[in-house]
C-alpha positions in Angstrom: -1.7 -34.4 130.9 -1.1 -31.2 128.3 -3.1 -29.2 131.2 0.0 -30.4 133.3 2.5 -28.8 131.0 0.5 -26.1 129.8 0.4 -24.7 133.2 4.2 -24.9 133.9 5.2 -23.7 130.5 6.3 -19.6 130.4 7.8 -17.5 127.0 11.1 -17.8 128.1 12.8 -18.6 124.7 13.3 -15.6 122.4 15.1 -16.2 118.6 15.5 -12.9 117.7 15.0 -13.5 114.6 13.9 -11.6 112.0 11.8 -13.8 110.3 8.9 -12.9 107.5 6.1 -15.5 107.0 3.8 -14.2 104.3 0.0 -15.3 103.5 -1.4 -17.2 101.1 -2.3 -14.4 99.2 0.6 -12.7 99.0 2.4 -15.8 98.3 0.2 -16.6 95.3 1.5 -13.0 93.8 5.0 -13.5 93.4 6.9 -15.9 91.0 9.7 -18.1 91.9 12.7 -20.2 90.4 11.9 -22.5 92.8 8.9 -23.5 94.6 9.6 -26.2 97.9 6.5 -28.2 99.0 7.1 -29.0 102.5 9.7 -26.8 104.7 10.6 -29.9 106.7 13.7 -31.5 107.9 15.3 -32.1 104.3 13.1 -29.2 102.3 14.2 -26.5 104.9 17.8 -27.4 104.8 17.2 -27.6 100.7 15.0 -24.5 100.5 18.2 -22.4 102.9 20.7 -23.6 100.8 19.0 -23.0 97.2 18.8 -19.2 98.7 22.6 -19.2 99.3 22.5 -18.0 95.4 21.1 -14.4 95.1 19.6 -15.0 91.6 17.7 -17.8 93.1 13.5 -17.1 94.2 13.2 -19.5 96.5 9.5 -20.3 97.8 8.4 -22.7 100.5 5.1 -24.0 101.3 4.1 -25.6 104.4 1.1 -26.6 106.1 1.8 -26.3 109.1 2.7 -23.4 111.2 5.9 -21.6 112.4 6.2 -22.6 116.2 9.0 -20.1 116.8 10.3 -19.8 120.2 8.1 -22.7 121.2 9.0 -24.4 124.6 6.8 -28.0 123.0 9.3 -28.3 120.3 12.6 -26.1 121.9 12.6 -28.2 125.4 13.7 -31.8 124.6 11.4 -33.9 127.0 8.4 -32.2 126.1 8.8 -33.9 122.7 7.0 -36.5 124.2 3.5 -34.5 124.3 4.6 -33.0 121.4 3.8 -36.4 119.8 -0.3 -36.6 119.1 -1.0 -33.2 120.0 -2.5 -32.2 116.0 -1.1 -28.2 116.9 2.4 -30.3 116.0 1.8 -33.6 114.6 -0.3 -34.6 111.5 -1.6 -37.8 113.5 -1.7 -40.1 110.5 -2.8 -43.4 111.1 -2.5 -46.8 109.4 -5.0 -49.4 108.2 -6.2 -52.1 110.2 -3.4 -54.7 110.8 -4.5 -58.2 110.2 -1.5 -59.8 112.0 -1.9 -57.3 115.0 -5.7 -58.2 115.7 -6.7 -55.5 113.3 -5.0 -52.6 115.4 -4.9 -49.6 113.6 -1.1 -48.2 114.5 -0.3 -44.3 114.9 2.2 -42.4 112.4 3.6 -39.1 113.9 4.5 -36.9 110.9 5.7 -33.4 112.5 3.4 -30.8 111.7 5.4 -27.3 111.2 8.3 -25.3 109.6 11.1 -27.6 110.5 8.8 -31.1 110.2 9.5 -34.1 112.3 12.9 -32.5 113.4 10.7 -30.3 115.8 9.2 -33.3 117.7 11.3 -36.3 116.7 13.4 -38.0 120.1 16.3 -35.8 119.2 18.8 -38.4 118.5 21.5 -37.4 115.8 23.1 -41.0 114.5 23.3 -42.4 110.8 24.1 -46.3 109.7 26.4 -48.2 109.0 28.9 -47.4 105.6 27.6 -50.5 103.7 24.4 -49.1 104.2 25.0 -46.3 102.3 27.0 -47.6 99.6 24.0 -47.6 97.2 23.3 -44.8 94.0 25.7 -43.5 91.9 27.1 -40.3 93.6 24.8 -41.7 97.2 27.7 -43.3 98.6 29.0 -43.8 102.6 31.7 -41.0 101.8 29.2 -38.4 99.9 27.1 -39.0 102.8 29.2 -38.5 105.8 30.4 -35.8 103.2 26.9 -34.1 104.1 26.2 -35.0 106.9 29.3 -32.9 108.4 28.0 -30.2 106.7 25.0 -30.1 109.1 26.2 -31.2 112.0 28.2 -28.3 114.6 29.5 -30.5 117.5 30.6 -29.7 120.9 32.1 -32.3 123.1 31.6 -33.6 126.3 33.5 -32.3 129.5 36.6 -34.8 129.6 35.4 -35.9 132.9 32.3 -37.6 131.5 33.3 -38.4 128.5 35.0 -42.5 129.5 31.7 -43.1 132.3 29.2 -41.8 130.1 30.3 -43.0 126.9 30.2 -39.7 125.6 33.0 -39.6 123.1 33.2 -37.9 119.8 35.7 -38.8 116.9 36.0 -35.1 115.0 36.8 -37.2 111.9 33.3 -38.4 111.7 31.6 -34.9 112.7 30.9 -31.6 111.6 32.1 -28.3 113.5 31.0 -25.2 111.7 27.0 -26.5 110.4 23.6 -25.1 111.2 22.6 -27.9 113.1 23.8 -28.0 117.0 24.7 -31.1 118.6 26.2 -32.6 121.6 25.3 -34.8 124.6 22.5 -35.2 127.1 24.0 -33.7 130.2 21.3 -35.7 132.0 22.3 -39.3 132.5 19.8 -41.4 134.8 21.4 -43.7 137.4 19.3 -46.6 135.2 21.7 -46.5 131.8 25.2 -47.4 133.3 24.3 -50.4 134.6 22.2 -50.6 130.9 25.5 -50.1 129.3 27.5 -52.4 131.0 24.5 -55.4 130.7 25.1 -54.8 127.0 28.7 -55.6 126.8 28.5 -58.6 129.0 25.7 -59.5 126.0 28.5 -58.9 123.5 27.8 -55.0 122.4 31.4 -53.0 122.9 31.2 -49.6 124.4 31.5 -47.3 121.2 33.8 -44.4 121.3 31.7 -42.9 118.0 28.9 -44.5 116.5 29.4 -42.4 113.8 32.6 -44.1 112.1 31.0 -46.0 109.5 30.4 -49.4 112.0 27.2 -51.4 111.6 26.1 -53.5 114.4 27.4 -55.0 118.0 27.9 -51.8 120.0 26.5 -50.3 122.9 26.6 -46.0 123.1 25.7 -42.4 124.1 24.5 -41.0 121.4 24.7 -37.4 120.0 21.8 -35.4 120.6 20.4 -32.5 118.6 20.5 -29.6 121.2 22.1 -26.2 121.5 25.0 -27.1 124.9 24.4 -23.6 126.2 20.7 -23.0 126.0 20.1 -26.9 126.0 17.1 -26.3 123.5 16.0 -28.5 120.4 18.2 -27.9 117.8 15.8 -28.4 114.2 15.4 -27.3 110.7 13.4 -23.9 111.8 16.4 -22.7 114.2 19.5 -24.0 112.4 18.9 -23.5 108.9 15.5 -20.9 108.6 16.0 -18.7 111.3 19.7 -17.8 110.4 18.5 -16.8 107.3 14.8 -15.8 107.2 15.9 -12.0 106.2 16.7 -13.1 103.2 14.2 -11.3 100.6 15.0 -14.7 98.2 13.7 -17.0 100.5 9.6 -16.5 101.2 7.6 -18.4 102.8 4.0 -19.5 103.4 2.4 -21.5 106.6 -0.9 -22.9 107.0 -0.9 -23.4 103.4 -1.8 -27.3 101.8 -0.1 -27.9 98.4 -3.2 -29.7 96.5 -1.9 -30.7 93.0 1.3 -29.9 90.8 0.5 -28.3 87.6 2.1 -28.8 84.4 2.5 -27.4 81.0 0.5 -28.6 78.4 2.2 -31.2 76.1 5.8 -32.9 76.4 9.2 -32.4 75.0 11.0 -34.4 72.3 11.4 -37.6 75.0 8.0 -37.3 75.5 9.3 -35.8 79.4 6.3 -32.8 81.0 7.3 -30.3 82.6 6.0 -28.6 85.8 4.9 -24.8 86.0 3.5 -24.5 89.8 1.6 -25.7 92.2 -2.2 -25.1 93.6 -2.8 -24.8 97.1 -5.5 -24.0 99.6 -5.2 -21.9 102.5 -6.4 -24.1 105.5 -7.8 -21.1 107.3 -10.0 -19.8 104.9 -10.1 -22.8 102.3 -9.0 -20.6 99.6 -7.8 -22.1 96.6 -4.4 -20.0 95.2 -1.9 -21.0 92.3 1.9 -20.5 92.4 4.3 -20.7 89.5 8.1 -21.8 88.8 9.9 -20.8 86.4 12.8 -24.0 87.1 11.4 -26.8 89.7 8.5 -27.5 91.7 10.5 -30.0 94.7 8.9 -32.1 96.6 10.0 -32.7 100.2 7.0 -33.3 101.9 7.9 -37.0 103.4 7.1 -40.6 102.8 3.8 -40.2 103.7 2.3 -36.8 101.5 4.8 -37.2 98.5 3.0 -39.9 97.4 0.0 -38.7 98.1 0.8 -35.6 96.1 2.3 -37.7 93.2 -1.1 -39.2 92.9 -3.3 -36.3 93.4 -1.4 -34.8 90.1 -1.6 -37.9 87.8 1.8 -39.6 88.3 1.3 -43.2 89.8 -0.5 -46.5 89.1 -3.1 -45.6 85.8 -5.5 -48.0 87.5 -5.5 -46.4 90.6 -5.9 -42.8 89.1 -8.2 -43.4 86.4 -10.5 -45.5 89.1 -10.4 -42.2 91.0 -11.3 -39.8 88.2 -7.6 -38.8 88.4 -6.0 -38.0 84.6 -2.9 -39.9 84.6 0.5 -38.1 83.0 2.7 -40.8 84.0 1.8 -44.5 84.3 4.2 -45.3 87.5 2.7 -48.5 89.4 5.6 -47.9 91.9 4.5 -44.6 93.6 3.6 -45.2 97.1 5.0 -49.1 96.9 7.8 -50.1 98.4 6.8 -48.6 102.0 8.6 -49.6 104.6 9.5 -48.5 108.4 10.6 -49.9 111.3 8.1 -51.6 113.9 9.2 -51.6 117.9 8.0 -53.5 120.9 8.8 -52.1 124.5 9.5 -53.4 128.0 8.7 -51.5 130.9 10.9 -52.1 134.3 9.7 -50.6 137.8 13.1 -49.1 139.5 14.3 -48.1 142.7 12.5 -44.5 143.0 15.9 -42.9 144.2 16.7 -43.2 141.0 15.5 -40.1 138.9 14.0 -40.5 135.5 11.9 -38.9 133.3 8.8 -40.2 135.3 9.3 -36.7 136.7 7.2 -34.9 134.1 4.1 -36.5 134.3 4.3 -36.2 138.2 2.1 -33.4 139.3 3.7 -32.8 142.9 7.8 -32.5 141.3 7.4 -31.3 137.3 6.8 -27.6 138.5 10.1 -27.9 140.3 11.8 -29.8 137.7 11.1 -27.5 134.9 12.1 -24.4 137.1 15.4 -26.3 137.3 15.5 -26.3 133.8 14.7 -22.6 133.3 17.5 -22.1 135.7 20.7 -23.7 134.7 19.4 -25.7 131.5 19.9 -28.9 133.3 17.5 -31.9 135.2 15.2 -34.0 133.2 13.7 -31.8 131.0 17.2 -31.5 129.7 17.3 -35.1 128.9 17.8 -36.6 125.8 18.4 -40.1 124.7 21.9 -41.6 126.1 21.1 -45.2 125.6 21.4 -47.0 122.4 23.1 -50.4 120.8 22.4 -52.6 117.6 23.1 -56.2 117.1 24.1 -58.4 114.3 21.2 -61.5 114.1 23.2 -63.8 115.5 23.9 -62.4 119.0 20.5 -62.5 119.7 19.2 -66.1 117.8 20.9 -68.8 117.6 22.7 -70.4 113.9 20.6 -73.1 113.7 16.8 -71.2 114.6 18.7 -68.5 111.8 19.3 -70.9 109.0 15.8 -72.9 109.3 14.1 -69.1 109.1 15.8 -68.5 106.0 15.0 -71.2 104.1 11.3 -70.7 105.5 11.5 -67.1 104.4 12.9 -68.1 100.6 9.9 -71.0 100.1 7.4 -67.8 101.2 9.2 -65.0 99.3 8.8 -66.8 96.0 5.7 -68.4 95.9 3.8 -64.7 97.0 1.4 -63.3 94.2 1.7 -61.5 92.8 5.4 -62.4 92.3 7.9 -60.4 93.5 9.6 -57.9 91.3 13.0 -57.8 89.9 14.1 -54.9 92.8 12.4 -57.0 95.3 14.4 -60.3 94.2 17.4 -58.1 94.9 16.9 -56.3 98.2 15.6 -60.4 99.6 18.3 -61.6 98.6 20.8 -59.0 100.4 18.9 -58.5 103.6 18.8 -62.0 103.8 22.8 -62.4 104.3 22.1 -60.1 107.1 20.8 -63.1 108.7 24.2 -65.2 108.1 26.2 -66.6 111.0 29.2 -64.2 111.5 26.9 -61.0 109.6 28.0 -58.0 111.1 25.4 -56.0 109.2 22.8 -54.7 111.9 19.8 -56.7 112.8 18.1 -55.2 115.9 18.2 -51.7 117.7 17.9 -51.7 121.5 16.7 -48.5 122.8 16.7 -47.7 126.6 14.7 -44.7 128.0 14.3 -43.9 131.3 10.7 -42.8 131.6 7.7 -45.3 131.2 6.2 -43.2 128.3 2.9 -46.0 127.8 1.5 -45.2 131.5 -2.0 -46.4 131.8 -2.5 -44.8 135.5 0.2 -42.6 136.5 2.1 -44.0 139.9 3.4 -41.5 142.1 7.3 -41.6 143.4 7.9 -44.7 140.8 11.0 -45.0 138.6 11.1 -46.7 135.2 13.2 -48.2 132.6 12.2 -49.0 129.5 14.3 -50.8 127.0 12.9 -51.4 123.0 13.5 -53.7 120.3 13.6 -52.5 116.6 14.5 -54.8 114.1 16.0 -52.6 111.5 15.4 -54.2 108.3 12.0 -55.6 108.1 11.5 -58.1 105.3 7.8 -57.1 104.5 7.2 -54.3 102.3 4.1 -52.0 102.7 2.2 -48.8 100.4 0.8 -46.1 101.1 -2.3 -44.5 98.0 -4.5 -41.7 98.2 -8.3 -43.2 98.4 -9.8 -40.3 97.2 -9.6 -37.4 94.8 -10.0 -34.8 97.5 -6.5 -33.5 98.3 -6.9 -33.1 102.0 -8.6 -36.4 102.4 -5.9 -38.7 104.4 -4.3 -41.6 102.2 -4.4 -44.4 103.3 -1.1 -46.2 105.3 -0.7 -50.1 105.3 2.3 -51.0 106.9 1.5 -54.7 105.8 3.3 -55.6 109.5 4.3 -59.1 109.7 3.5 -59.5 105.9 6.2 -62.1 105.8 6.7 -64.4 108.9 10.0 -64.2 109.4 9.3 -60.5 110.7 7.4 -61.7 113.4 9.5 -64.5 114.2 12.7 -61.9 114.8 10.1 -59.5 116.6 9.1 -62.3 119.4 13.1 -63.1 119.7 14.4 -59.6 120.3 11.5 -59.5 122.9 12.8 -62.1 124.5 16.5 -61.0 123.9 15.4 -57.3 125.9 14.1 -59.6 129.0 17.6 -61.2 129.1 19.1 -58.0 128.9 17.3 -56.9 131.8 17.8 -60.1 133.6 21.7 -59.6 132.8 24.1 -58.2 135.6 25.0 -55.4 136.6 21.4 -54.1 135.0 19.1 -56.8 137.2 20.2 -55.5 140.4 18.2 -52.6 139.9 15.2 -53.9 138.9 12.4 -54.2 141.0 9.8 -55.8 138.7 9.1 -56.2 135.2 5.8 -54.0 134.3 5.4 -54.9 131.0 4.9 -57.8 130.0 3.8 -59.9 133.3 7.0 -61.5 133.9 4.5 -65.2 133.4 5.0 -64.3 129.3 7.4 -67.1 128.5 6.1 -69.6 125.1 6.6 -67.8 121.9 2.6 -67.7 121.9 2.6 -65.5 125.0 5.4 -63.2 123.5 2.9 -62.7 120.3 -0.3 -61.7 121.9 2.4 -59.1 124.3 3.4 -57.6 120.7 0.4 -57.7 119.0 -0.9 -55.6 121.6 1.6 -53.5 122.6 3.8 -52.9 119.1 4.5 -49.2 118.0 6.4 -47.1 115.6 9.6 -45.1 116.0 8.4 -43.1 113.0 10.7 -44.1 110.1 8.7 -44.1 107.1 10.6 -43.9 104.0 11.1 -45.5 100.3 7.7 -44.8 98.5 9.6 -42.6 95.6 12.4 -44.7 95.7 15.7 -43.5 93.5 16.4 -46.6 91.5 16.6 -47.7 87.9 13.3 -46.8 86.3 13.4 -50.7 85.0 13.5 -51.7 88.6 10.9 -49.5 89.8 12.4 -46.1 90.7 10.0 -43.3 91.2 13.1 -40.7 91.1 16.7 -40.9 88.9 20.2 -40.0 90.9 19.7 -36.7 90.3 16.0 -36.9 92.2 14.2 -35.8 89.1 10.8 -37.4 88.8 10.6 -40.1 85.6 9.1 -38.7 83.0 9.6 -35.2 84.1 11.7 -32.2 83.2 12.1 -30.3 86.4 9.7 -31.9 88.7 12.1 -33.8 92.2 11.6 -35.3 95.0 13.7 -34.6 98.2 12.7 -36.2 101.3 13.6 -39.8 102.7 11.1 -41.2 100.4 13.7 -41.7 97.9 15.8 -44.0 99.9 15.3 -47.2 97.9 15.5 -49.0 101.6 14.9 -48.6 105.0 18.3 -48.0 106.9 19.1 -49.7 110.0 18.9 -46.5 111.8 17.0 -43.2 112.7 16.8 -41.1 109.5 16.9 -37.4 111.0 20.6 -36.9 109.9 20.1 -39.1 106.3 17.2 -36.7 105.6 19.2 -33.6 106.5 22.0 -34.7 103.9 19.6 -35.4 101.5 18.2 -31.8 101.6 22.4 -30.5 101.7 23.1 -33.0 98.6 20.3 -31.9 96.4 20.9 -28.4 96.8 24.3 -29.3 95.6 23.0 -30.8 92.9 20.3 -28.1 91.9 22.7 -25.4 92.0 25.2 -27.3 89.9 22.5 -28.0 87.3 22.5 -24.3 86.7 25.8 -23.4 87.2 25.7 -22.1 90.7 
């Protein structure tokens, strides 16, 4: 399939910019006030804004490489071989699952200057305000505070906006950031009818997702892409590119951060304090040292900012010291506390007159389709996502089923050993009045995509639909440790799915809740069969072995540095600054102390805008 796209792809997308990526060497020469491990999706936007202040040097270190002017990551559909091709994605994987027959599950990390928001599904959405209403100074209004910053919006054509859903309220959205957004200005035939099924299920049609509301709508959502080129647009090309003359701002590719170093000895509070970093140039394998003369930052995700916390003595002493590892700080809770969202799929076979994304993996019309595209920036490989709703628990199970889970869940949540911690206690006890008849905190995510993206054996001139189910706030809790001393060995990923059986029980009910969905009007009129599962999958049994085989990931790992109370085991402090540290932060989603009920590309970039606020105010800047 890549020789597919590789032979239809041509330069045609030229930056301009000016921008000045050094070598490891060079790199390794200079000294900065700031060094930036990991120029993804919140580092970049931290890393661009920390060089807003003259007197700031500002270095970035990231292992991947610059994929400027790119058509994988700049045209929107081709995200989808993006994803598993190692030029752009890390590829991690999980351990084996015991609760999914041992399946070992797939974690795209985005590989590159700009991270995950160069291959992510391009969707621009945040939750709900009582999601955010968490930290001191981490509230719903700080955020949305931020997340205007990012965000540049353009609206819809009035004559789409009502049909397609595609509404904006400018009270919720940003106008002047780096980040471009609007709408997909390819809508498939299959989502109407999607959208209307959904409100006869209860969803109403949402003029903005983006006011704050939690659960029980149905919309179009905003998309990250440029509305006159109709490219992706990310980190590298909102926030780097703008700005990559800057002489303050330098930055290194190819290059793996291995280790922080730190000074010898601690302060007065017994706090140590970092210097640098070492890293090794993945070309060569050379091994280089950088220093910083204020902060070594962290922003290298969920996955590798544990990993790196480990690899330089901060984490659980038995862990270390088993690994020949000197520990600085005794912290059991680095890389606990992992958690992400889990997704099922349904695939429905529709009438072929209706065009979907099917196109690109058909040999005899992707040629034409993508010259479309280089054209007039419209067709499928213009598409973006345009269909997605979230429901409260009890629109999709019934009070009675709801109540007898709980008190199932408690007698399984307590009696667990070891026993749960004090932060754990907490966070059970609020997700569980999500589960509360009349709740209108979000319980499940419905995604529909028209394109069958799981094809065993392509089918020519055959339309899909498919429609996923992600419960958003999964009870179990999963880690993620290093295994090894080397710092380029892969840690290792347990997701723990289905740790806690309540998870599974709310997996196999939205399964079932997406077949009603299909099987609601106006949606069943168009479709022709259900592909996946065989439509014979009916007893709860049935629906398991579908998941079990057939379960994915929407790539939302977060919450292994979690910012909490050190006494209710917080890795980071409001300010992001590592426990037991001086100047050592974290900035990345793996300080969210819980997963949020929604995709975390827009949380991630207000996390990168926050801290820089916060850096910059540290020193008087």
């Amino acid at each position: 399939m890549h020789i597919l796209i590789s032979s239809i792809l041509t330069a045609v997308f030229v930056s301009g910019s000016a921008a000045i990526i050094v070598d490891a060497e060079t790199f390794s020469k200079d000294t900065f006030d700031f060094i930036v491990v990991g120029a993804g999706t919140a580092g970049t936007a931290l890393a661009t804004r920390l060089s807003e202040v003259s007197s700031f040097h500002v270095g970035v270190i990231e292992a991947g490489e610059y994929h400027q002017d790119d058509p994988m990551v700049l045209v929107p559909t081709l995200h989808l071989f993006a994803l598993g091709d190692p030029e752009y994605d890390w590829n991690y994987m999980t351990i084996p699952q015991p609760t999914l027959d041992n399946r070992t599950l797939s974690m795209a990390r985005g590989k590159g200057l700009g991270g995950s928001s160069a291959i992510n599904d391009l969707g621009f959405v945040h939750a709900g305000k009582v999601e955010y209403d968490c930290n001191p100074g981490w509230d719903w209004n700080t955020t949305l505070r931020y997340i205007k910053k990012v965000e540049n919006v353009t609206e819809a054509p009035p004559e789409v906006q009502r049909d397609d859903l595609a509404t904006v309220d400018l009270r919720f959205h940003g106008t002047h950031g780096p980040i471009k957004t609007t709408f997909s200005n390819f809508l498939s035939e299959a989502i109407p009818p999607w959208y209307t099924a959904m409100e006869n299920l209860g969803a109403s049609a949402a003029k903005d997702i983006g006011d704050g509301r939690d659960s029980n709508y149905v919309s179009n959502p905003l998309c990250v892409v440029d509305p006159e080129t109709r490219t992706r647009s990310y980190a590298a090309t909102g926030y780097y590119e703008p700005n990559a003359h800057r002489k303050n701002l330098v930055v290194v590719t190819g290059a793996q951060v291995t280790r922080v170093v730190f000074a010898d000895g601690a302060d007065k509070h017994g706090d140590i304090t970092a210097q640098g970093v070492e890293y090794v140039d993945l070309a060569t394998g050379k091994k280089f040292t950088a220093s910083a003369k204020r902060e070594v930052i962290l922003s290298a995700g969920a996955i590798q900012t544990p990993q790196l916390l480990e690899l330089s003595g901060i984490g659980n002493k038995t862990l270390l010291n088993g690994l020949g590892i000197e520990t600085v700080i005794d912290n059991p809770m680095v890389g606990e506390n992992y958690q992400d969202h889990i997704i099922t799929f349904e695939e429905f076979e529709v009438p072929n007159t209706i065009q979907t994304w099917d196109v690109v993996f058909d040999p005899a019309k992707n040629a034409s389709a993508y010259a479309k595209y280089q054209q007039n920036q419209t067709g499928v490989y213009a598409a973006c996502i345009t269909g997605l709703g979230d429901f409260s628990a009890d629109k999709f199970i019934d009070h009675k089923t709801l109540s007898q889970w709980t008190k199932q869940l408690d007698e399984e949540f307590y009696s667990m050993q070891p026993p749960p911690s004090k932060f754990a206690k907490i966070m059970h006890e609020i997700q569980k009045k999500r589960l509360l008849p009349g709740s209108q905190e979000v319980s499940l995510e419905v995604y529909a995509a028209p394109v069958n993206a799981f094809i065993e054996t392509f089918k020519p001139n055959t339309s899909y639909l498919q429609i996923a189910a992600i419960p958003e706030h999964p009870f179990s809790r999963g880690w993620i440790h290093i295994n090894s001393s080397d710092p380029l060995a892969r840690p290792l990923i347990n997701l723990n799915a289905f740790g806690l059986d309540i998870d599974r029980q709310i997996m196999i009910a939205a399964a079932k809740f997406v077949r009603k969905i299909a099987e609601t009007l106006p949606l069943k009129s168009i479709i022709k069969a259900e592909v996946k599962p065989a439509a014979e999958v009916r007893t709860d049994d049935e629906w398991l072995e579908h998941i079990k085989q057939t379960v994915s990931r929407p790539y939302h790992p977060c919450c292994t540095a979690a910012m909490l109370p050190k006494d209710l085991g917080g890795v980071v402090d409001n300010k992001l600054k590592v426990y037991g540290t001086t100047n050592l932060r974290v900035v990345d989603v793996s300080t969210l102390p819980f997963l949020l009920g929604t995709h975390l590309l827009a949380t991630a970039y207000a996390i990168g805008e926050q801290a820089a606020d916060i850096i910059k105010a540290t020193y008087r800047h």
